[in-house]
N, C-alpha and C positions, 0 to 999 in steps of 0.2 A: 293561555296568556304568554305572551314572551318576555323573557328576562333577559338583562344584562347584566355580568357581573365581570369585574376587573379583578384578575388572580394578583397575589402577590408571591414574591418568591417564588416565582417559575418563568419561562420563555414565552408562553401564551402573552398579550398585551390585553386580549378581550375575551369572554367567553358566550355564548349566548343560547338561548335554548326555550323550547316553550312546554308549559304546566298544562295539561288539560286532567285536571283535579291533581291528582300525584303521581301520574304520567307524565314521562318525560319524553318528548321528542324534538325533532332536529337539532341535536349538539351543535354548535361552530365553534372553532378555538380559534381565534386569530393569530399568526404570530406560533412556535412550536417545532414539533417535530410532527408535520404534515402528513406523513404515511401513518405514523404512530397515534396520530388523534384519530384522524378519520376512519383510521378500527376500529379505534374503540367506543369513536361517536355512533358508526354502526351497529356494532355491538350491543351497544347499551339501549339503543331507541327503541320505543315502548318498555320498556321497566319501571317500573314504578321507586319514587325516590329515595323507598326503604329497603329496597332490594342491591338499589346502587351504593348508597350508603354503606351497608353493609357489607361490601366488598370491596371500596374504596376510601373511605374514612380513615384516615391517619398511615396513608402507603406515603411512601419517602422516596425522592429523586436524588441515587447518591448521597453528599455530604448535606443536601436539605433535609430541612426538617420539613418540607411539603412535597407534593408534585401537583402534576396536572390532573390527576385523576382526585389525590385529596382535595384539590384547590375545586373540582366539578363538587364532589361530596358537599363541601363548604356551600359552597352557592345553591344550591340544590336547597339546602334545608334554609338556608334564608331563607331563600323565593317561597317555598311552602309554607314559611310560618311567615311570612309577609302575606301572602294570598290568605291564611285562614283569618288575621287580624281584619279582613275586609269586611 
């Protein structure tokens, strides 16, 4: 299933990605640091949202208190307890 989620507190304007159970594939950041997403959207596709999670949840961009990888974290577990509520 695919999601959309608009980060806050970062560069991205859009985020987007699809669930197949808590598989996560094709990342897009809209908006970002372009070479720097698209590693790490590679990177991460097929991992599962607990794996991602737990390696991104609560990292910090500089003087933020987010980034783009907690802000994927963030959305990620939405969309998964949005999908289980179903």
């Amino acid at each position: 299933m695919k999601h959309t989620y608009i980060p806050r507190g970062v560069c991205p304007t859009k985020l987007e990605f699809e669930l197949e159970g808590d598989v996560v594939k094709n990342i897009n950041f809209s908006g970002g640091c372009n070479g720097n997403l698209k590693a790490m959207s590679s990177l991460l596709d097929g991992m599962t949202v607990k794996e991602i999670t737990e390696r991104l949840d609560g990292n910090t961009c500089g003087m933020k208190s987010t980034s783009c990888a907690d802000q994927l974290a963030i959305a990620l577990n939405k969309a998964l307890s949005e999908n289980r509520e179903k």
